[in-house]
N, C-alpha and C positions, 0 to 999 in steps of 0.2 A: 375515448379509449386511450389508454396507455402503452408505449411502445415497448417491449421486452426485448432487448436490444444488447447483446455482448459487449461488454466494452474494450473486448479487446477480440482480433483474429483466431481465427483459429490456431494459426501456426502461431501469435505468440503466445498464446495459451498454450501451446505442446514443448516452446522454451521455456515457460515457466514452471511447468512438468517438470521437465528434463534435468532444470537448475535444484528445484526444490520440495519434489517431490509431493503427491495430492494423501489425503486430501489440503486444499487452505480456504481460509476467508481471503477475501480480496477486496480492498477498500480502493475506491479511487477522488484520489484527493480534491484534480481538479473541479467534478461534481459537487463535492459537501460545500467548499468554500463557495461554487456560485450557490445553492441553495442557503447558504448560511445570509451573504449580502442580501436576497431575493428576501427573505424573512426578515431581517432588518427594515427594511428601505420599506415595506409595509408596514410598520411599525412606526419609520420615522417623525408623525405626527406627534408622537406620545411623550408626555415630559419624562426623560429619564428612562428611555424605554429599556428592558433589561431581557433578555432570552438567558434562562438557565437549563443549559442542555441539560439533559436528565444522563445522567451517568452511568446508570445500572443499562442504560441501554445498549452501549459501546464503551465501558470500562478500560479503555486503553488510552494510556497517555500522548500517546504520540497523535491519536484523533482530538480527544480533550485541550492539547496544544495548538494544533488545528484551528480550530472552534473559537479560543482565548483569543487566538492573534485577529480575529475576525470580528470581536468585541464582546463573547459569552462567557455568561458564566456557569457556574457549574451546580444542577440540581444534585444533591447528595443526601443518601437515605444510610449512609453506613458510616463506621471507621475505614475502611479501606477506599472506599471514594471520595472520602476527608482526603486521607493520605496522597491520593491521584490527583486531587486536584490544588495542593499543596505541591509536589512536586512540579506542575506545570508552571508555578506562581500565582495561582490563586488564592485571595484570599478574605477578610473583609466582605462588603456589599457584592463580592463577585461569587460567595457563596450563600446559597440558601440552602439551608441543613432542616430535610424535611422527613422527620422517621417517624414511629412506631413503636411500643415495646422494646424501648430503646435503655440500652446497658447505660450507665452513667458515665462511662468513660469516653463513651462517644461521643455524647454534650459535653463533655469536659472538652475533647481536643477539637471540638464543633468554637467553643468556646476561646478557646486559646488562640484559632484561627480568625477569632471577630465574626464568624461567618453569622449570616442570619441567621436564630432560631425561631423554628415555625413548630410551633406544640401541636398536638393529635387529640389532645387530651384537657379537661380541666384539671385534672387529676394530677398531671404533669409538671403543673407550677408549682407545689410542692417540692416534688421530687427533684426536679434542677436546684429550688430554691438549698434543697439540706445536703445534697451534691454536689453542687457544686456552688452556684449563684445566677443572681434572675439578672440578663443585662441590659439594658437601658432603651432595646429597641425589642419587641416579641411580636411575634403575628401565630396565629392563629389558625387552623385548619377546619373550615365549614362544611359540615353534609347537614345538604337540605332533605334528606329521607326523602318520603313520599312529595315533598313541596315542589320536588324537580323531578322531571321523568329521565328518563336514561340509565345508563350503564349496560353491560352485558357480560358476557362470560369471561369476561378479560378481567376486571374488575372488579364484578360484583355489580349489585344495584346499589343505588344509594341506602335505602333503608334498611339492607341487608352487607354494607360494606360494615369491615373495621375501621374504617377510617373514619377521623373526625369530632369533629363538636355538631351535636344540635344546636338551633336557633336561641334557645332557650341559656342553654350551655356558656355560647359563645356571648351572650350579653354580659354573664355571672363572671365570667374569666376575664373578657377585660375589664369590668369594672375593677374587680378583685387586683389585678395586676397594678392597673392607676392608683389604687390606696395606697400600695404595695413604693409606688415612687417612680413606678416606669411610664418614661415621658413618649416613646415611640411608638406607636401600634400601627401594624397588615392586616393582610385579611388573606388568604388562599383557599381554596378547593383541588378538586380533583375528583371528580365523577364519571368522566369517560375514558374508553380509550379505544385507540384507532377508528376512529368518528370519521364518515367521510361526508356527511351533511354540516356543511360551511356554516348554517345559521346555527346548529346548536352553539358554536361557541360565542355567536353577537346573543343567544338568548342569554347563555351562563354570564355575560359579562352584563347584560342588564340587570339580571341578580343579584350581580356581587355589589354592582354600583349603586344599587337602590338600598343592598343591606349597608354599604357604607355610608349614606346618608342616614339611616334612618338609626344606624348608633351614633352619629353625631347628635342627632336632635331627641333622642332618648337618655344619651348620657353624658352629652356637651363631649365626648371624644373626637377628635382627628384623626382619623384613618390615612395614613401618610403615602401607605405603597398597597395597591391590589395584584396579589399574582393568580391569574389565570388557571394554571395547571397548565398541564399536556393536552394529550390526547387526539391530536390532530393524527389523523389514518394515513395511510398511504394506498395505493391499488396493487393490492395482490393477485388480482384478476385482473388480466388485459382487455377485460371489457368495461372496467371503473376508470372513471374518471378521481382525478387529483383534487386535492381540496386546494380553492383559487386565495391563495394568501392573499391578495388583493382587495379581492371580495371583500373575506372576512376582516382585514386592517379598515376597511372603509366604513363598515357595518359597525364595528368597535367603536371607529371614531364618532359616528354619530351618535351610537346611545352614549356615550362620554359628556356629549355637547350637550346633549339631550337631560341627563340624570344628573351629572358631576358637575360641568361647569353651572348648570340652571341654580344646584344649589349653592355655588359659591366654591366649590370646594373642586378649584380647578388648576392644583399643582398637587393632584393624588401620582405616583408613580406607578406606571403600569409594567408590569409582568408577567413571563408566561416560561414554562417549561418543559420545550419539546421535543423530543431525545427522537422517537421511532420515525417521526416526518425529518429530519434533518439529516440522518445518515442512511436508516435504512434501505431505499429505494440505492443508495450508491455502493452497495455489498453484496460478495457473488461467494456461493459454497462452491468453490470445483473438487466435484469429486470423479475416480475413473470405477470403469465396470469391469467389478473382475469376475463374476459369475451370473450364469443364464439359468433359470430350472423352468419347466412348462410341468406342471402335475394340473392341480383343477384349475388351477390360474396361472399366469406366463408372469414369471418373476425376474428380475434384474436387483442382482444382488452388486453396491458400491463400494470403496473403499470408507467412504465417513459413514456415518451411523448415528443415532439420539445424541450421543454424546454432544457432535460437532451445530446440531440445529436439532432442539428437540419444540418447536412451536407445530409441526404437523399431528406430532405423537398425540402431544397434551392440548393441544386444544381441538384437533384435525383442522386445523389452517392449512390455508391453499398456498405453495410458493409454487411460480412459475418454473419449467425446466425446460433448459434448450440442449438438444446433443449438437454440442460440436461442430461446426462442419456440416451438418446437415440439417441449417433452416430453412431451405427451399425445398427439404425434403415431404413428400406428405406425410402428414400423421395417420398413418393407417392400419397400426398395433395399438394394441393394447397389454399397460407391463402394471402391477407393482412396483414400485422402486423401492430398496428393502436397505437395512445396514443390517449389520454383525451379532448386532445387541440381542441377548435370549429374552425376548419381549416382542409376543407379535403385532405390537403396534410401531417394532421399531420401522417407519416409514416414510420416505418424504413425500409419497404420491401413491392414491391406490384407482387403478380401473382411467389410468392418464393415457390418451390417445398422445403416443408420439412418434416418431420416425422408426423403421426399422434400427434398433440396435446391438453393437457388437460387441464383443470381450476386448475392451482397449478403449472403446469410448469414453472422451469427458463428456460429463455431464455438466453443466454449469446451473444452478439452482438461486435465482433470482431474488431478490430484496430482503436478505439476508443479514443487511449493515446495521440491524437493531434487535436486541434481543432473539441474538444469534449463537452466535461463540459464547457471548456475557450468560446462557442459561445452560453452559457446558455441565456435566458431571463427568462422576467416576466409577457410574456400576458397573456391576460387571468385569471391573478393571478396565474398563477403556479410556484412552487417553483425548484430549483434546487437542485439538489439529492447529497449526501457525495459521501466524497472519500477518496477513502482507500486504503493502502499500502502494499501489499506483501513483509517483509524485507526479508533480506539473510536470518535471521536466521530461517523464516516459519514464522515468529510474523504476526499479522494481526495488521495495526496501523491505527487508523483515523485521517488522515490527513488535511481533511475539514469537517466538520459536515453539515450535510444536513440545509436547509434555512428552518425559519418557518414563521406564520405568520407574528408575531411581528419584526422580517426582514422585512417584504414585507412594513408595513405599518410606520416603523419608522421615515420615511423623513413626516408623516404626522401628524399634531396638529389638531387632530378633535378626539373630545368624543367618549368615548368607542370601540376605535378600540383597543385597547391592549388585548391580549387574554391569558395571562397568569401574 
């Protein structure tokens, strides 16, 4: 089981209230960095081994900088996560640029940055090619459809995702690319996500490692780096248990030994890109309670809303919630937990046994540090809330300032909307 555990007191959670007003995300540093080492140091067998945090999942610099100083690099599906991890000093091998129906400006400044390009598509070597140009090192993104089980509602299934090259595909593309003059080729996937069964990813790495050999000896190519993907879970339920990085680094290392070194081809560079297991378990929504209602069901209305965590809304994903001040309390209510949003799915929790609570309670709403704030909007006109930094040294840092109006409205040239 996994412990859901405050990271900080009550009372200084009622000073950082006090100071900065709820709702905020709450990142705490000390945590990511020992999980970032903890994720290396399993790994450490591996020639080259490379962790590209996944960006989209915590989009803020000052985490991404974090991550950099601790030896990552940065997964990048966008221009503006280019941009993020450029500004940290990323750049080069430290980027892997992994999109999609993707504008041509963004493999331009993918480009400009050396960063890795990893195409989606066959379709795609064209397309850089008369855009921009094809660069000396490409990898490839694999869905093995029905070949592989898995996937889910996060996702997609394989045979049902956008994502990728068929088996078939991915032969035609790099041979195509080698005619073509390029000396480098990878390999990646991406078919799960938030997995908490440790072997699926020793099986997906026998995959990738056996489809690595087997385009070597089909089309005398060298497969130089394999990236893993993401998709490592975390326990959102304090009855799950965590995935044993351990485990799975050991289970890795031996299909490696097993598949890669057996056929000679035992300086492939391994890689993985894991954004939701890295920070999210270290990120807290505090939000306060500003309204009670009991009609057919007893509601607890908060100050954040979809806007600030919308992962319960749109997928009904389970975040833990603790009130305040009373974790030794019993759980012997039952509430709704509601936000502001005109959308009755805006929810963090529905039919949640928790402690009796009150108009003033924080609420602190648990593993929040991934695909949190980063899946914010603006309907409605609601703004999205700060975030703030737990340092090593106890400092509280704001690290994004919450949105205000004059945000919301500045893409607009119409009178009197500025409000400050």
């Amino acid at each position: 089981m996994s412990d859901k555990l405050l990271p900080l007191s009550p009372e200084q959670l009622a000073k950082i209230d006090e100071k900065y007003g709820t709702p905020f995300h709450l990142y705490i540093e000390k945590d990511i960095r020992a999980n970032a080492r903890r994720l290396n140091a399993a790994f450490a067998w591996a020639p080259s081994f490379k962790e590209y945090f996944a960006v989209k999942a915590l989009p803020n610099p000052y985490i991404v900088k974090i991550l950099a100083e601790e030896g990552f690099g940065a997964d990048c599906s966008s221009l503006a996560e280019l941009v993020i991890s450029e500004a940290v000093g990323l750049r080069g091998n430290d980027i892997c640029f992994t999109s999609n129906d993707t504008p041509i400006r963004e493999y331009q400044k993918a480009l400009q940055l050396d960063a890795v390009i990893n195409l989606d598509d066959i379709t795609h070597i064209e397309f850089l090619e008369r855009g921009a140009y094809l660069p000396q090192t490409i990898s490839f993104r694999y869905n093995p459809g029905k070949l592989r089980g898995g996937g889910n509602t996060i996702i997609g299934y394989p045979e049902e995702a956008k994502y990728g090259l068929t088996r078939q595909q991915l032969f035609a593309a790099i041979g195509q690319c080698h005619d073509k003059g390029i000396k480098h080729f990878g390999l990646h996937t991406m078919i799960v996500s938030n997995e908490l069964n440790g072997e699926y990813f020793v099986d997906t790495a026998r995959m990738m490692f056996q489809l690595a050999v087997e385009i070597k000896q089909e089309l005398n190519i060298d497969i130089e780096f394999i990236n893993l993907g993401g998709g490592i879970g975390i326990p959102y339920h304090p009855q799950q248990e965590a995935v044993n990085l351990e485990k799975v680094g050991e289970g890795i290392r031996q299909v490696y030994q097993q598949i890669l070194v057996a056929a000679g081809l035992d300086a492939v560079k391994l890689c993985i890109e894991s954004g939701r297991m890295i920070t999210g378990p270290y990120g807290y929504l505090v939000t306060k309670v500003l309204h009670r209602k009991d009609t057919y069901k007893n509601y607890i209305g908060v100050d954040a809303c979809m806007a600030d965590l919308m992962r319960p809304a749109l997928y009904g994903a389970y975040h833990h919630i603790t009130v305040a001040g009373k974790e030794r309390q019993p759980a012997d209510y039952i509430y709704d937990i509601t936000g502001s949003l005109c959308e009755n799915n805006d929810k963090f929790a529905i039919d949640r046994r928790l402690p009796k609570i009150e108009i003033g309670d924080l609420l602190v709403i648990h593993d929040t540090g991934a695909h949190g704030h980063a899946m914010g909007f603006n309907y409605n006109g609601k703004l999205r809330s700060k975030e703030l930094l737990l340092k090593e040294n106890g400092e509280i840092q704001l690290i994004r300032r919450a949105e205000t109006l004059d945000d919301y409205f500045v893409t607009l040239d119409f009178p009197g909307l500025k409000q400050t």
